[in-house]
FIKE-399285 format. One record per residue (C-alpha): residue in three letters; x, y, z. Coordinates in steps of 0.001 Angstrom, whole numbers. Each point is the difference from the previous one (the first is absolute). Layout:
<atoms>
<atom><aa>ala</aa><u>X</u><v>Y</v><w>Z</w></atom>
...
</atoms>
This chain:
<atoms>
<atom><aa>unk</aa><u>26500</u><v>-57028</v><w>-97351</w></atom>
<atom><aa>unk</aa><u>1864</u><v>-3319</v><w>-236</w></atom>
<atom><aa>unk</aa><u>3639</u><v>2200</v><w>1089</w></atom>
<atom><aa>unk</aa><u>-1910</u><v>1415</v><w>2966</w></atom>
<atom><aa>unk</aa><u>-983</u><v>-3019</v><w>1352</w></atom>
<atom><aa>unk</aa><u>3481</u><v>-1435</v><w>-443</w></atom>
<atom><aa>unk</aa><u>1144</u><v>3023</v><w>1733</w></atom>
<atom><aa>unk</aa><u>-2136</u><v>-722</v><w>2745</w></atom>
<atom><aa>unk</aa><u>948</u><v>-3530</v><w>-155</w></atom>
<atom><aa>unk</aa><u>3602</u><v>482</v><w>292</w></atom>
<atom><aa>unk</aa><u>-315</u><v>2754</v><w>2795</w></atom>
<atom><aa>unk</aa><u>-2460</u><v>-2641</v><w>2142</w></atom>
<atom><aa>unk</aa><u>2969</u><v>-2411</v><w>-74</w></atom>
<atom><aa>unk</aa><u>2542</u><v>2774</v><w>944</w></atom>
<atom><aa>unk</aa><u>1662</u><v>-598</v><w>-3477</w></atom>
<atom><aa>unk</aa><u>1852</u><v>3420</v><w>-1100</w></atom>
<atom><aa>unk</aa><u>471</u><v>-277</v><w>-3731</w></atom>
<atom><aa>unk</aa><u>1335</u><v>2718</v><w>-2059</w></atom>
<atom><aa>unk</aa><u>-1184</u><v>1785</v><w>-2523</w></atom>
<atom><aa>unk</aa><u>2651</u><v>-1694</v><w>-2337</w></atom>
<atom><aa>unk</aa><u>-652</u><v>-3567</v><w>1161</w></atom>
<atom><aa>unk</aa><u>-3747</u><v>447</v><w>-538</w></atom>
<atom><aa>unk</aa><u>849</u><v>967</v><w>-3769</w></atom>
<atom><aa>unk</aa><u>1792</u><v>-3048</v><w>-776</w></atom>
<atom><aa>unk</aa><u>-961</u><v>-3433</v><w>-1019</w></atom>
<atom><aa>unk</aa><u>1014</u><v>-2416</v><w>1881</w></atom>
<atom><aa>unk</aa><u>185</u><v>-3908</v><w>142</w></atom>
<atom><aa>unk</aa><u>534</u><v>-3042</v><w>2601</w></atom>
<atom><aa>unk</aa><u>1313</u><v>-3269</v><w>-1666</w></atom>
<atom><aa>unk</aa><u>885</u><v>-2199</v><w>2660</w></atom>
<atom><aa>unk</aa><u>752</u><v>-3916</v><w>-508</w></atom>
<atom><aa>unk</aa><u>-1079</u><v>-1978</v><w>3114</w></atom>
<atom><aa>unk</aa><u>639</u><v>-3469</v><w>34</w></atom>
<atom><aa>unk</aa><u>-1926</u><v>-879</v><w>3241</w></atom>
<atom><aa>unk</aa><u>-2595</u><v>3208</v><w>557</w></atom>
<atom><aa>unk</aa><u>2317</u><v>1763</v><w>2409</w></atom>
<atom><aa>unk</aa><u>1329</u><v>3063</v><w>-2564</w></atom>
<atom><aa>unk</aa><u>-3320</u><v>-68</v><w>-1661</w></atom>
<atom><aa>unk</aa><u>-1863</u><v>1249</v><w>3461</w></atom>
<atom><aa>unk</aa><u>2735</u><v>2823</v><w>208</w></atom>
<atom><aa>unk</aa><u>-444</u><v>887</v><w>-3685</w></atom>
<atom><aa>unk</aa><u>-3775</u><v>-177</v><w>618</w></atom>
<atom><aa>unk</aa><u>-89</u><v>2662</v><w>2583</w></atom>
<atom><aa>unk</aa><u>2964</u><v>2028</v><w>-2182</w></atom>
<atom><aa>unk</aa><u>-2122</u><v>711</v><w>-2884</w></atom>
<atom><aa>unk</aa><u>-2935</u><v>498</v><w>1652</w></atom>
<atom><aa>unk</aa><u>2036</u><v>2446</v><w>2359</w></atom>
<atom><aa>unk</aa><u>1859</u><v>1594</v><w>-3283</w></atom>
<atom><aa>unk</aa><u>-3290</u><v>350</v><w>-2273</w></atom>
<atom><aa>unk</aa><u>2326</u><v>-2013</v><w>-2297</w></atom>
<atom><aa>unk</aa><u>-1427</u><v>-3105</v><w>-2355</w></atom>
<atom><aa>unk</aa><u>1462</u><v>-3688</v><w>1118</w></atom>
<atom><aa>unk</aa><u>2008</u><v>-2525</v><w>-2228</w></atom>
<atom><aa>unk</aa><u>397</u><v>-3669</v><w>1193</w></atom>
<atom><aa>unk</aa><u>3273</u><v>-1514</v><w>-1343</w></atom>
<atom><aa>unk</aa><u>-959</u><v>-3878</v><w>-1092</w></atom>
<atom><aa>unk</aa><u>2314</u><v>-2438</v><w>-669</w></atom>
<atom><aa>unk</aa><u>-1256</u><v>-1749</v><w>-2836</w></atom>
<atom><aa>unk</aa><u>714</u><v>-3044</v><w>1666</w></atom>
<atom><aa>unk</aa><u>-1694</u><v>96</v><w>3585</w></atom>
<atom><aa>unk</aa><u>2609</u><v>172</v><w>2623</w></atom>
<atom><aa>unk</aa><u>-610</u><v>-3670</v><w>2456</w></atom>
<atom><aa>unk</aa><u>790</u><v>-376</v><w>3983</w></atom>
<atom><aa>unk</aa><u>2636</u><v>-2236</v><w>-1312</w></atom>
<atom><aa>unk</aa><u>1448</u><v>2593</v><w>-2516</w></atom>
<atom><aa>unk</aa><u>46</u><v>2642</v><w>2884</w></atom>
<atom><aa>unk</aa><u>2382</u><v>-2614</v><w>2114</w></atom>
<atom><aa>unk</aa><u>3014</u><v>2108</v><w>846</w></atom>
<atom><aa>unk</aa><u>1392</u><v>-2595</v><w>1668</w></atom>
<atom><aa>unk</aa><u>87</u><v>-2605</v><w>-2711</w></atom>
<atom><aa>unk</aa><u>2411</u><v>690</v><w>-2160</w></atom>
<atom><aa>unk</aa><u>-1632</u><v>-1506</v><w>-2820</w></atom>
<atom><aa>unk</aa><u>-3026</u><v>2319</v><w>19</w></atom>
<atom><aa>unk</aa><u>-921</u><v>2406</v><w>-2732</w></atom>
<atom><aa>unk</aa><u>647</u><v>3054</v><w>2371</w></atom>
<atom><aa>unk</aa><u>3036</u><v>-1306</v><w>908</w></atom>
<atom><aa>unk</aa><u>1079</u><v>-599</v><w>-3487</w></atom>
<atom><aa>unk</aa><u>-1485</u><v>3390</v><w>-1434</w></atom>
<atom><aa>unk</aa><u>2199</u><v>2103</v><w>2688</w></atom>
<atom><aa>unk</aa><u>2976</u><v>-1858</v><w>80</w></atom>
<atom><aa>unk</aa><u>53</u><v>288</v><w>-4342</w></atom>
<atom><aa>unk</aa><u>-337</u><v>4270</v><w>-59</w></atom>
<atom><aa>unk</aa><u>-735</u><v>-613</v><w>-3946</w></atom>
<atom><aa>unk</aa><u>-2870</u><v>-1311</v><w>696</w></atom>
<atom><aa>unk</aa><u>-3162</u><v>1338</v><w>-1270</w></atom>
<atom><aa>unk</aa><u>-3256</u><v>-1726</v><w>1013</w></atom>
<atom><aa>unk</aa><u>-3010</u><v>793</v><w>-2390</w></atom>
<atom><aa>unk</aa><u>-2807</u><v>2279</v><w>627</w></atom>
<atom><aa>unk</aa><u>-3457</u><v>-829</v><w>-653</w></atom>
<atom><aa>unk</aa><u>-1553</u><v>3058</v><w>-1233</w></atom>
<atom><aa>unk</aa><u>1383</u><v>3526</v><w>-861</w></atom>
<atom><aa>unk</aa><u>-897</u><v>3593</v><w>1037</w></atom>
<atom><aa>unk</aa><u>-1373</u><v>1435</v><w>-3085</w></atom>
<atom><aa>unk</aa><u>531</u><v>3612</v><w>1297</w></atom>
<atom><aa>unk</aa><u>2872</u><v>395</v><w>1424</w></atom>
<atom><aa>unk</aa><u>1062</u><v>2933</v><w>-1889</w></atom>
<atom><aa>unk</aa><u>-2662</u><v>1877</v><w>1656</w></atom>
<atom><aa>unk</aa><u>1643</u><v>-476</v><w>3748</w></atom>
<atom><aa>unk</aa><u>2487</u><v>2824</v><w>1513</w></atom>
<atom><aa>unk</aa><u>463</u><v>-1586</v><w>2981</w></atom>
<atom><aa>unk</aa><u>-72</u><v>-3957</v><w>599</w></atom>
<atom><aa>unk</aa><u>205</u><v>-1424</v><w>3745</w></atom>
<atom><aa>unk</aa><u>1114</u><v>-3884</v><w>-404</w></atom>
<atom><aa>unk</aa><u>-243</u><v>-2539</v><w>2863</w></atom>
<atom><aa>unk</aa><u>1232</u><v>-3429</v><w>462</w></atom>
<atom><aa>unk</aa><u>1190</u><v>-2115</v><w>2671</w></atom>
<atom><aa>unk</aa><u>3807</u><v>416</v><w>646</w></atom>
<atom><aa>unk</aa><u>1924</u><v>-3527</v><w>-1093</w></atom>
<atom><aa>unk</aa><u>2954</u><v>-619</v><w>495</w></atom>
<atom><aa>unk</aa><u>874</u><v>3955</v><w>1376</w></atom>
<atom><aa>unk</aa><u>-1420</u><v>382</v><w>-3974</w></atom>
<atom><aa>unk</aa><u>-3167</u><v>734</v><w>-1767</w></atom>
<atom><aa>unk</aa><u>-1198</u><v>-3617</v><w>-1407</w></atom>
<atom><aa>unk</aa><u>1155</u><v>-116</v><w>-3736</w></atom>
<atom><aa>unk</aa><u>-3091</u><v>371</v><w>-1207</w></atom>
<atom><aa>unk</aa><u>20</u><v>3500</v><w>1187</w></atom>
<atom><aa>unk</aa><u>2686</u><v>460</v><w>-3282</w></atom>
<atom><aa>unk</aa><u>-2144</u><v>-1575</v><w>-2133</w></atom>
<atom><aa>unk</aa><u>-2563</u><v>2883</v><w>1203</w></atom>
<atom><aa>unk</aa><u>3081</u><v>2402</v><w>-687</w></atom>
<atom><aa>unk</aa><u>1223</u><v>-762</v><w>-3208</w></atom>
<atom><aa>unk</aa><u>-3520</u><v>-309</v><w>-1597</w></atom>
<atom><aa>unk</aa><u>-804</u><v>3567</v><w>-218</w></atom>
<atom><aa>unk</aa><u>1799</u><v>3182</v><w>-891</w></atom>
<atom><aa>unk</aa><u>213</u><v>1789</v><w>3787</w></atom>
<atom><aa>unk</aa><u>2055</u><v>3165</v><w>-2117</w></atom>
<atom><aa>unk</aa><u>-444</u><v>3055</v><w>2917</w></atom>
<atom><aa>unk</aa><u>-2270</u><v>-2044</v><w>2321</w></atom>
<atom><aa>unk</aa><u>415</u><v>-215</v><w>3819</w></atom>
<atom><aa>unk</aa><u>-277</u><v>-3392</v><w>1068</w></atom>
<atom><aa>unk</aa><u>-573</u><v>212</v><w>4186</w></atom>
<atom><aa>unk</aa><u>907</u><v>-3716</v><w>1335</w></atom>
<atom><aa>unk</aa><u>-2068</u><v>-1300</v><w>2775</w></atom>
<atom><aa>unk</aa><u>843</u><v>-4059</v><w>1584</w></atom>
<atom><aa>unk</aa><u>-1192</u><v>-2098</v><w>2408</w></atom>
<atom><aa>unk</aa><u>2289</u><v>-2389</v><w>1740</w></atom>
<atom><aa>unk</aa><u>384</u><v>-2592</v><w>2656</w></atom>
<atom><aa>unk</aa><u>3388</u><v>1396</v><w>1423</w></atom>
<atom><aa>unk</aa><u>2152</u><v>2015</v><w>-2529</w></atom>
<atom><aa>unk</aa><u>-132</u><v>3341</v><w>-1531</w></atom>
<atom><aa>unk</aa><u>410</u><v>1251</v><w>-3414</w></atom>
<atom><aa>unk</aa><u>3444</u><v>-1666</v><w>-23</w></atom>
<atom><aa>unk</aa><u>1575</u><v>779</v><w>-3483</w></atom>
<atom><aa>unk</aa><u>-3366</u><v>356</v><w>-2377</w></atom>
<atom><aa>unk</aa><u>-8</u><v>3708</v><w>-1429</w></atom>
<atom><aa>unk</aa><u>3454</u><v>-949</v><w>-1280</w></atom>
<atom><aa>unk</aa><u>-1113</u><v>-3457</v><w>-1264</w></atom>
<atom><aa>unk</aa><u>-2723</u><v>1449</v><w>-1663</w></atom>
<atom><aa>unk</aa><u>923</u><v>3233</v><w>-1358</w></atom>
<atom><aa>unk</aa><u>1412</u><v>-1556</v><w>-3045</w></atom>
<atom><aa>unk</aa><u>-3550</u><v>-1538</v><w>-930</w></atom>
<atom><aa>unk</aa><u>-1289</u><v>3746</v><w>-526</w></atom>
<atom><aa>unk</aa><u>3217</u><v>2198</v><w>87</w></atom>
<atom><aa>unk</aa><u>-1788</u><v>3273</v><w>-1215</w></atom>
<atom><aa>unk</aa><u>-2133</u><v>197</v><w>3011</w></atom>
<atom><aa>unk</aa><u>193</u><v>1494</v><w>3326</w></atom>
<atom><aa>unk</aa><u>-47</u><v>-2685</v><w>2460</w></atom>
<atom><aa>unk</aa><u>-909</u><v>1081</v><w>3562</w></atom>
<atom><aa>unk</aa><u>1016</u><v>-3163</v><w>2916</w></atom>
<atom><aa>unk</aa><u>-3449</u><v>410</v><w>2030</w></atom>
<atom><aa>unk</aa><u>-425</u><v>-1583</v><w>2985</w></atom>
<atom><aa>unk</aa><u>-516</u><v>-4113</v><w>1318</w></atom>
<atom><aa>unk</aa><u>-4152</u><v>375</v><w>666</w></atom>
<atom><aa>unk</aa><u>58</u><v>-3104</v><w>2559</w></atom>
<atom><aa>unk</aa><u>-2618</u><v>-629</v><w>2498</w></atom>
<atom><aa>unk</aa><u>-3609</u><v>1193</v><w>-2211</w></atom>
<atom><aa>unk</aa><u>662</u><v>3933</v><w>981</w></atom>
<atom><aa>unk</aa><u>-2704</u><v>2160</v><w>363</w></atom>
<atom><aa>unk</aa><u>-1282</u><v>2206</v><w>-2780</w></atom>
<atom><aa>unk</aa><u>1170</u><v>3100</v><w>1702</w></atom>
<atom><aa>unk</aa><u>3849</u><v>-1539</v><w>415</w></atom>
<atom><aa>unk</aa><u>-78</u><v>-431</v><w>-3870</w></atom>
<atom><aa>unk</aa><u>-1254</u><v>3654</v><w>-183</w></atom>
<atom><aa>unk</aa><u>2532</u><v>1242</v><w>2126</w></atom>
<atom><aa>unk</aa><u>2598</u><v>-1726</v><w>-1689</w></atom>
<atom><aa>unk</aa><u>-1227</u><v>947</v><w>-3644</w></atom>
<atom><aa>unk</aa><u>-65</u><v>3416</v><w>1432</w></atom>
<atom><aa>unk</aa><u>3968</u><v>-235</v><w>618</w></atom>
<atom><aa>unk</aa><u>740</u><v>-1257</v><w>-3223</w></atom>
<atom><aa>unk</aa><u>-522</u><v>3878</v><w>-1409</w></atom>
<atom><aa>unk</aa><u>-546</u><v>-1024</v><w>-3470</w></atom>
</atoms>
């Protein structure tokens, strides 16, 4: 009963999902420092039938750690030092059980924050496809699959899209619907 009316669900939003996709367990982890990615990765998991991760720093990110302009700000000095590896406050205690993991942030620097890594390197992502998703004031996805492809270098990382501007539920559908997977 509860795959019928998920059927249903998906076909009242004009979301065609394969037989495949529908088999798999998915997750969104997203990081959002201000609420922006979290709205997108919001309506993406409830859009994919997938579960949702929040990424925490362990130490809360400030207005005045988010200053890209002052070059003495914690952003500022996470991105320009790519060894850096902000802490996470909690861990996914199941992430074995995920075949395919969609993971948001806000684009920094034409990069995924560092903390994103820190996401990366703290699970085993062996044969997982990892589907990228960003918001952003102005740039695209700039160099990230290749700056973080060596945090999980066994998995399948698929570039995704910038999701700027709170699109509808039915433009995430159509665009999950291109990914194929």
């Amino acid at each position: 009963m509860k795959r019928f009316i998920i059927l249903i669900t998906i076909a009242f939003l004009g979301i065609n999902l394969n037989a495949q996709t529908m088999n798999r367990k998915t997750l969104v982890a997203y990081f959002s420092a201000t609420g922006t990615t979290e709205k997108v990765a919001q309506n993406l998991a409830e859009v994919t039938h997938s579960d949702l991760f929040e990424i925490n720093p362990e130490t809360p990110y400030t207005a005045a750690d988010l200053d890209w302009k002052d070059r003495n700000s914690r952003s500022t000095i996470e991105m320009n030092d790519k060894t850096s590896r902000p802490a996470i406050a909690e861990k996914l205690d199941n992430m074995a059980d995920y075949d395919v993991v969609y993971l948001g942030f806000p684009i920094w620097w034409y990069v995924a924050p560092t903390i994103v890594n820190t996401f990366l390197e703290s699970y085993d992502f062996s044969g997982k496809t990892i589907v990228l998703f960003a918001t952003s004031g102005s740039s695209g996805f700039g160099k990230t699959v290749e700056s973080l492809q060596p945090s999980a270098p066994k998995a399948k990382f698929i570039e995704g899209r910038v999701l700027n501007g709170n699109p509808s539920k039915e433009k995430i559908g159509e665009w999950v619907d291109s990914l194929e997977l």
